[in-house]
Every structure is written in structure tokens, then in C-alpha cells.
C-alpha positions in Angstrom: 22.1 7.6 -5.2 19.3 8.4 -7.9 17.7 6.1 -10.3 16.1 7.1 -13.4 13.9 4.9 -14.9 12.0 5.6 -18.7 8.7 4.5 -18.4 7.4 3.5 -22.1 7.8 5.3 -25.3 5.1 7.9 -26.0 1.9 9.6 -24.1 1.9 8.4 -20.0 4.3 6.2 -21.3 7.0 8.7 -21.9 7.1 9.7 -18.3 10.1 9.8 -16.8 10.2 9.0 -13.2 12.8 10.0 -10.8 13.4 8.2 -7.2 15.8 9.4 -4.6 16.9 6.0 -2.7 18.4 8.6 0.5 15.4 11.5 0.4 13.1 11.9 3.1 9.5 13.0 2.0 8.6 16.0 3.8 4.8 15.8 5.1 2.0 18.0 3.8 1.4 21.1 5.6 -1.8 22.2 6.2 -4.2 22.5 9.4 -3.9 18.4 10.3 -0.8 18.0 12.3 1.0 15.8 14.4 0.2 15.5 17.6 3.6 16.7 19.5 5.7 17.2 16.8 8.0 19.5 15.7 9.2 20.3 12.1 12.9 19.8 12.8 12.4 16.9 15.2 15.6 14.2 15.4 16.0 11.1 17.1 19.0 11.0 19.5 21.5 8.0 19.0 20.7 6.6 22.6 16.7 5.9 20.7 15.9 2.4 21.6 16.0 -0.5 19.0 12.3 -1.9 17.9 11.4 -5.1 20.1 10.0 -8.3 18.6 7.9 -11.1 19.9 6.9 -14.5 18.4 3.8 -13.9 16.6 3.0 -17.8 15.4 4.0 -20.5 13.3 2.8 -20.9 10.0 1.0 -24.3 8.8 5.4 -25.8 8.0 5.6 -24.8 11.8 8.5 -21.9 10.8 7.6 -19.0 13.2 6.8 -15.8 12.3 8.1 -12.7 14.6 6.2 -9.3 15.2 8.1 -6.5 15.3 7.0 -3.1 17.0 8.5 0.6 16.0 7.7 3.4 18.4 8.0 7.2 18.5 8.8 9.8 20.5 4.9 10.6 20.8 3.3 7.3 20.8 2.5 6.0 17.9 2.9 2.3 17.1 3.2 0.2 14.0 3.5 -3.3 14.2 4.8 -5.6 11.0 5.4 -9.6 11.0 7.7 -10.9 9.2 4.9 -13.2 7.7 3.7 -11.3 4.1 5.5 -8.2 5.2 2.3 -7.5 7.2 1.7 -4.3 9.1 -0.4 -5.5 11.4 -1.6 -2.6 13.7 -1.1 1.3 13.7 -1.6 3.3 16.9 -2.3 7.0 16.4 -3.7 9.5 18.7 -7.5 11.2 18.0 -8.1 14.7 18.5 -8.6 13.7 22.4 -5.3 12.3 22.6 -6.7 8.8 23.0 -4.5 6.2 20.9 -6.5 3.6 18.5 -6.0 1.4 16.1 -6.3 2.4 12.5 -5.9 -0.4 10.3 -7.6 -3.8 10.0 -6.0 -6.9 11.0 -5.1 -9.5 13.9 -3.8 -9.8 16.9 -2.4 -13.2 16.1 -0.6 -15.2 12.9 -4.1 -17.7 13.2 -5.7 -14.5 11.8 -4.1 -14.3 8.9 -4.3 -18.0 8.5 -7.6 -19.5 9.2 -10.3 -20.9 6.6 -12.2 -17.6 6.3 -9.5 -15.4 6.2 -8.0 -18.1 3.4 -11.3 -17.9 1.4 -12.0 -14.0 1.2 -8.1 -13.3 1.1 -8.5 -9.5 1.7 -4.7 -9.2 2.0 -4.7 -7.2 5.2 -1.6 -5.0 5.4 0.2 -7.0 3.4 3.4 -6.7 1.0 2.0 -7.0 -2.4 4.3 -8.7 -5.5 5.2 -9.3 -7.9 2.5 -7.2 -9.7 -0.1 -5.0 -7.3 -3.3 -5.2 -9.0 -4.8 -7.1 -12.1 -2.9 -8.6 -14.8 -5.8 -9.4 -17.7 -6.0 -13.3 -18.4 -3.0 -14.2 -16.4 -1.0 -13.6 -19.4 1.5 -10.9 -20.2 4.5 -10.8 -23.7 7.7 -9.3 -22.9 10.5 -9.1 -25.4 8.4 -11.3 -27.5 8.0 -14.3 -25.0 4.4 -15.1 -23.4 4.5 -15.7 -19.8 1.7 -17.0 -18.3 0.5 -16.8 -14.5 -1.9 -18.2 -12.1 -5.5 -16.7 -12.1 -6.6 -15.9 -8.5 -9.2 -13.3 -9.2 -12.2 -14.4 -12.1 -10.4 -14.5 -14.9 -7.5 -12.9 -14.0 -4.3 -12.9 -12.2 -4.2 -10.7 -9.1 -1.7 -9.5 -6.2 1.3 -11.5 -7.5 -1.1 -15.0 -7.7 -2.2 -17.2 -5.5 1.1 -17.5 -3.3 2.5 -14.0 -3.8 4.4 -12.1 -1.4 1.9 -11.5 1.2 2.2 -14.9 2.2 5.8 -15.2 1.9 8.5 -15.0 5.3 10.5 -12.0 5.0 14.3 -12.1 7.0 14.1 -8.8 8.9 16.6 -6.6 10.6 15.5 -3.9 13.1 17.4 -1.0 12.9 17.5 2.9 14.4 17.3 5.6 12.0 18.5 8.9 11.9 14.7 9.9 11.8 13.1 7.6 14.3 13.1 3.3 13.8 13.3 1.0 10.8 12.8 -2.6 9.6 14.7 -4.3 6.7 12.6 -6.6 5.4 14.5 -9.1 2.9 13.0 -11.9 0.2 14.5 -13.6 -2.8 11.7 -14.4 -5.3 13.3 -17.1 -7.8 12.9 -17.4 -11.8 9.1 -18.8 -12.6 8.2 -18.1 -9.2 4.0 -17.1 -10.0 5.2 -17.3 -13.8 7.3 -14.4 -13.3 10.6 -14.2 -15.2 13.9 -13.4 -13.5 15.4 -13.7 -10.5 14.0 -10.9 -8.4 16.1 -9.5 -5.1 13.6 -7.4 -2.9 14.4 -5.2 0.2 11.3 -3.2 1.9 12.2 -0.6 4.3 9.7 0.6 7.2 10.8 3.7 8.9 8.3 4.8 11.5 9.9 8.7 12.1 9.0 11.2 14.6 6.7 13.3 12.1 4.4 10.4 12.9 5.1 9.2 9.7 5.5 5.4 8.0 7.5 5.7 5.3 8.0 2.4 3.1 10.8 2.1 -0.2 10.8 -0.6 -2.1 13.5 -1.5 -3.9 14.6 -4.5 -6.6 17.0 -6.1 -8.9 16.8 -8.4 -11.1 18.8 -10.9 -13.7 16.1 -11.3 -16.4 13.7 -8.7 -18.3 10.9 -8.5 -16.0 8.0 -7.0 -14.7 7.5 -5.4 -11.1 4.5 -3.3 -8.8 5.0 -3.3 -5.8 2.7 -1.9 -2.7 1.1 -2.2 0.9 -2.5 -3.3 1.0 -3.1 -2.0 4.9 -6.7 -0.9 5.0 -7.3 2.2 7.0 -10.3 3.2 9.4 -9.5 6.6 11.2 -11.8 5.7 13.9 -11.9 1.7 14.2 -13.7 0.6 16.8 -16.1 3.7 16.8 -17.6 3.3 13.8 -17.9 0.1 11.8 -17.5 1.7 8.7 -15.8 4.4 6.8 -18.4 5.8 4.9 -18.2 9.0 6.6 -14.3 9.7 6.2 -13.7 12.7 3.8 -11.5 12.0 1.3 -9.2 14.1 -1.9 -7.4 12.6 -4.4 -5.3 14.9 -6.6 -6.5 13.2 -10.1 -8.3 15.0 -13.1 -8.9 11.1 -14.6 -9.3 7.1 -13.4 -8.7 4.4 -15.4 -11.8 3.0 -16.9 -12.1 -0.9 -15.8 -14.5 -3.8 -17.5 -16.5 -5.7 -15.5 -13.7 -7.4 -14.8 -11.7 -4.9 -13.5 -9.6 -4.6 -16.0 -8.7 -1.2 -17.4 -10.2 -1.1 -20.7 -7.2 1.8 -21.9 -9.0 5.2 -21.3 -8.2 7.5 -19.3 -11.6 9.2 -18.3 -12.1 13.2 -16.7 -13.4 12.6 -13.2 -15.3 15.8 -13.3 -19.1 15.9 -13.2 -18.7 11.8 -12.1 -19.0 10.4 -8.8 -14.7 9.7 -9.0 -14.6 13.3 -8.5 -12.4 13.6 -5.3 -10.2 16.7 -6.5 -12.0 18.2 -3.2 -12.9 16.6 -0.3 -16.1 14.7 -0.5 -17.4 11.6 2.4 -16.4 7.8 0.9 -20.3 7.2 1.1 -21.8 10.8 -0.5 -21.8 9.0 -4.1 -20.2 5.3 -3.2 -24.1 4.1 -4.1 -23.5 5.6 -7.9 -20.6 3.4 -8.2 -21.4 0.0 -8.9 -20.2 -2.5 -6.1 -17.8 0.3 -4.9 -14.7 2.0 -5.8 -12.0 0.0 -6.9 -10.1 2.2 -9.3 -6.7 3.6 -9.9 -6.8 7.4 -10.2 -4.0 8.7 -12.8 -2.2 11.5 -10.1 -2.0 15.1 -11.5 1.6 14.8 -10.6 4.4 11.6 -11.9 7.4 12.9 -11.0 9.2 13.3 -7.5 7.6 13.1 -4.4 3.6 14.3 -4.5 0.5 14.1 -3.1 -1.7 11.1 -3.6 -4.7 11.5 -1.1 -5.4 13.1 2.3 -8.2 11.5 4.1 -10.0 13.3 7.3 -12.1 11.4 9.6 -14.9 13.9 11.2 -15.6 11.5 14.5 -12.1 11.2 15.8 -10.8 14.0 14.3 -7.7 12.0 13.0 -6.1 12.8 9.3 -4.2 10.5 7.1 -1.9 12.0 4.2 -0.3 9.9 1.6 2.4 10.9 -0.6 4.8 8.8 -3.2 6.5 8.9 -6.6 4.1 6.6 -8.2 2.0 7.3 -11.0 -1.5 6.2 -10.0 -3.2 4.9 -6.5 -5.6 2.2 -6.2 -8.8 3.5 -3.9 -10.4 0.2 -2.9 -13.3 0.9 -0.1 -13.6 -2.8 1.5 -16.4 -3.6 -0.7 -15.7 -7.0 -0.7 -15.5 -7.3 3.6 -18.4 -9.3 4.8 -18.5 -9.6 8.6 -17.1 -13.1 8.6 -13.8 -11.8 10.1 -13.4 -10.3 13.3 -9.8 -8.5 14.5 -8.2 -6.0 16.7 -10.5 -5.7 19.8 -13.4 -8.0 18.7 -14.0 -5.5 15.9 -16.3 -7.5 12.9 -15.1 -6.2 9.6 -18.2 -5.8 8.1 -18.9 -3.8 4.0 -16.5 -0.7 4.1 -14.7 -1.2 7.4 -11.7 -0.1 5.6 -10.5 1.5 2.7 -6.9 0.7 0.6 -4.7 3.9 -0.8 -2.3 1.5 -3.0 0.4 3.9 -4.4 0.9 1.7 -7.7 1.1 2.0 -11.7 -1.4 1.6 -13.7 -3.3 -2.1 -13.3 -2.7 -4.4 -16.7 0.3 -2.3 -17.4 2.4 -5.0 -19.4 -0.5 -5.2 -21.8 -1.3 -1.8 -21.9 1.6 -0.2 -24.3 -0.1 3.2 -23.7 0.8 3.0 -19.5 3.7 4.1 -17.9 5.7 0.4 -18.4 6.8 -1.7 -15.4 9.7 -3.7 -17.0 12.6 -4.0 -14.9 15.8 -5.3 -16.8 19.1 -6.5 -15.7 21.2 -3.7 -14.5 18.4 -1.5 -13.3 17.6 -0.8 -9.7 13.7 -0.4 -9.3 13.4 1.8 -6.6 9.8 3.9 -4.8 8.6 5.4 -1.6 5.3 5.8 0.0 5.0 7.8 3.6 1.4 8.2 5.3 1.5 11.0 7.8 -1.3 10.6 10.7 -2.8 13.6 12.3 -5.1 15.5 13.8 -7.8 17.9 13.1 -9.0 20.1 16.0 
């Protein structure tokens, strides 16, 4: 089935986005590829289920389980039901030797202890209600204010300060035609964060044979509302041999960002990225111009594309050779580079996640949409199904 969805009344706003709840994203082509692929590649019905493992209990004593999805050439991605959490992805390098590429623990006391609790860098995590900023913690919709924790300065961030990444999610494992899934379920009540409506949420992780995590989202709700949701995994192609990402070369297919405040809040124009140090319409190292940038990116990037299935970023990391390409149906993607990472934590491996240990590609509208008239709107009314898919593609480079 296909959803259409009008997205605001004039500009960006009048976008009309389209999101096919049964397509399959196809992967960029280009010289990165998959280690062992092959284009047509299908998993047989005798494909084994995903396993699952206790993983901890949280601070209630409720346990959390880790689930692991495995392909036909190796590759690994582990998610706990705690926060929706991916917590580790396994890709070969141009060697063939498998890794680690995202930031995060080995345990549930990871995601739990005091330092973790204090810098709150959502590893992996489900993000809702609302990815990103919401200015003052407020937002009007239909002519009601609704107001909503602030978690971040002045304003409300990530859902709040007990969104969805630290919510249990009921999962179901499942084989897919295409590889291995998990259903991840949650039912966020009325008020829950100051959010109106009852909001039903299903997440889908399909790990496929293309070496490819896809995720959809999709929602319902029974009041007016507003909805973003995304993954904040943060990525390092070659964790564990280098303690930053400074050297990864990264493209992002967007002629403008969003211009933030000092307090990251987008103040409404939409600026050219050419001539600027945003300027990733070709491939240019995370740490060429990150010093022109004050504290670091942490911008959306308006996508050249808004409709279908497109390109978002392709990252390639020189070291391991690895490549990362992200495609979705979203309208912008946050590009946060772990500015904010300060060697107090230490995951996967004894790895300390020191400044830029990671960087974030959260496919995402705009931040501050609901008070932004001009965006692409994120209402979600009764009757509507909210529906969007993200897939990152790993390969190699040779």
C-alpha cells in the first residue's frame, strides 16, 4: 500500500512526499560494493531466524533482550529491545577483516551508567516523538499550545528527557524474503513528553543480503499530532583503528542547510552551501574545514531530492577502505560529527569515544518544523498512516 502525505501549504511546504510501505530501496551503484554480493541475491526459506540473548535489566529490574541479524556474508547488526538500540554493526574492510562500525556497548550498564546518563549521546538509539530541536519546548497545533520538557538549553530535544530511546520495545524476530527482520513495537500514550494523541509505532529492521540495514517507521495516531522519527547510531568506518573520523570522506547531495542560532535552532533560511565549509556536494574529509565551523557540524542539509527513495550521503573511509551509503524518503539529514563526545565513555573493545569518534546521518525533517510554517509540516492526524524508510548500504573500496 502507498501513503501520500501533503506536507504544508506553499514553498518546501508544498512538497508532496510519497512512501511505499512494501518497496525495497535498491543500493547505489558505483565503485563501493558489497563484499560477496550479488545484485539478484535471495534468501532461501530454510534462512535461520535471528537469535536473542538477555542483554540486562534496566534500573525496574525488567530485562532487556539483544537480538542479532546475520547475512549470508557476515555482517552483523545487533539491536536491544531497550531504546530500539542498534548496538553494534559488523562489516568487512577492504581486507576482509570484520569490525565494528558504530559506537556503543557491549552491555545494558552501558547505556545506563552516570556518565553515559549525564552526556546522553543517544547511541543508536530510536529517536521520538520529534528527532531534533523543538524551540522553547513549545509548539501550537490547531490552535492549542502544547508544551514539553526542555532537555537541551532552552529547548526540547530527541522526544524529551524520557523519549523513546529509553523506552522497552516488544520485538518479534522474523525471516524476510530479503535476509532477517525485527518488529519492534511501542504504544506512546496521550501527554506522554507533552505530546498530543495516542501514538501506535512499529519499527522494522531488515538486515538483507545487499549488506544492507533498512529501517521503516511507521505510525498512527487518534489525535492531531506531531511526528520525526530516526536512528541516532553514530558511525566510524574504521573503529578501533582510528579514534576519530576526521579523515572519512563524505558527500551530501544538498545545494542548502538550514541556518541554526546559537541555539541550534533553525532561524528559517535556507542558505546555498556553495563557497561555505557545508559544501559536501563532492566528497571532501569530515576534518578538511570542521575547524571553520564553530563547535562542529550539527546541521540538517535540505536534500536536492524530497520525493521517493534518494540519496542522502555516501561516506568513504580511506584507512579500511570501507563505504557507507544512505538513502531515504526524507526531506533533510541531520550531519552531527560527535562534537559533543569527550572520552568519558569507553565501548566496544575498550575503545574511548573521544571528540569525533563518530558521526550521525539522521534521515529527518527539518528541526523546529511545527513552528516553522515555511518547512515541510510533520502533523500526523487521525486516519493518516505516517510511514518512511532509511537503508545504509556498507561496502568496500578497493
Amino acid at each position: 500500500m502507498t501513503h501520500f502525505r501533503r506536507l504544508g501549504a506553499g514553498g518546501l511546504g508544498g512538497l508532496l512526499l510519497l512512501a511505499a510501505c512494501n518497496s525495497q530501496p535498491t543500493a547505489q551503484q558505483g565503485a563501493a560494493q558489497a563484499p560477496g554480493t550479488a545484485s539478484d541475491s535471495v534468501r532461501t526459506p530454510s534462512a535461520p531466524m535471528p537469535t536473542s540473548a538477555a542483554f540486562g535489566k534496566t534500573p525496574d529490574g525488567t530485562e532487556a533482550r539483544l537480538f542479532t541479524l546475520t547475512n549470508a556474508h557476515g555482517m552483523v547488526v545487533t539491536i536491544s529491545t531497550y531504546g530500539g538500540t542498534i548496538t553494534g554493526i559488523r562489516v568487512p574492510d577492504k581486507d576482509g577483516k570484520v569490525g565494528d562500525v558504530v559506537l556503543g556497548f557491549d552491555e545494558l550498564s552501558g547505556y545506563l551508567s552516570p556518565a553515559f546518563v549525564k552526556s546522553n549521546p543517544y547511541f543508536g538509539a530510536l529517536i521520538g516523538r520529534y528527532g531534533n530541536r523543538i524551540k522553547g519546548g513549545k509548539f501550537v497545533l490547531e490552535g492549542k499550545t502544547y508544551t514539553l520538557p526542555t532537555n537541551n538549553g532552552p529547548n526540547s530535544l530527541h522526544g524529551g528527557k524520557d523519549g523513546f530511546n529509553h523506552k522497552l520495545w516488544a520485538a518479534t524476530p522474523a525471516r524476510a524474503t530479503d535476509g532477517q527482520s525485527l518488529t519492534l513495537h511501542y504504544l506512546s500514550q496521550d501527554g506522554e513528553e507533552g505530546y498530543p494523541g495516542t501514538l501506535d509505532v512499529t519499527v522494522v529492521y531488515t538486515l538483507t543480503d545487499a549488506n544492507a540495514l533498512r529501517i521503516d517507521y511507521t505510525a498512527t495516531t487518534d489525535k492531531p499530532t506531531v511526528l520525526n522519527l530516526t536512528n541516532h547510531a553514530y558511525f566510524n568506518l574504521a573503529l578501533g583503528q582510528s579514534k576519530d573520523v576526521l579523515a572519512h570522506e563524505v558527500t551530501l547531495p544538498a545545494d542548502h542547510y538550514t541556518v541554526v542560532d546559537a541555539t541550534l535552532i533553525p532561524t528559517g533560511e535556507l542558505r546555498p552551501v556553495k563557497g561555505t565549509p557545508f559544501d559536501f556536494t563532492t566528497p571532501h574529509a569530515i576534518g578538511e574545514r570542521i575547524a571553520q565551523v564553530p563547535g562542529g557540524y550539527d546541521h540538517n542539509w535540505v536534500l536536492n531530492q524530497a520525493t521517493g527513495q534518494h540519496p542522502a550521503a555516501t561516506v568513504y573511509d580511506p584507512a579500511s577502505g570501507r563505504t557507507l551509503e544512505v538513502t531515504t524518503d526524507q526531506p533533510g539529514v541531520q550531519f552531527y560529527t560527535g562534537n559533543f563526545l569527550d572520552g568519558t565513555l569507553t565501548g566496544h573493545s575498550g575503545t574511548v569515544y573521544g571528540q569525533h569518534a563518530g558521526f550521525c546521518l539522521e534521515t529527518q525533517h527539518f528541526p523546529d518544523s511545527p513552528n516553522q510554517p515555511k518547512f515541510p509540516s510533520t502533523e500526523l492526524k487521525p486516519g493518516e498512516t505516517y510511514h518512511t524508510a532509511t537503508t545504509y548500504t556498507f561496502g568496500v573500496r578497493k
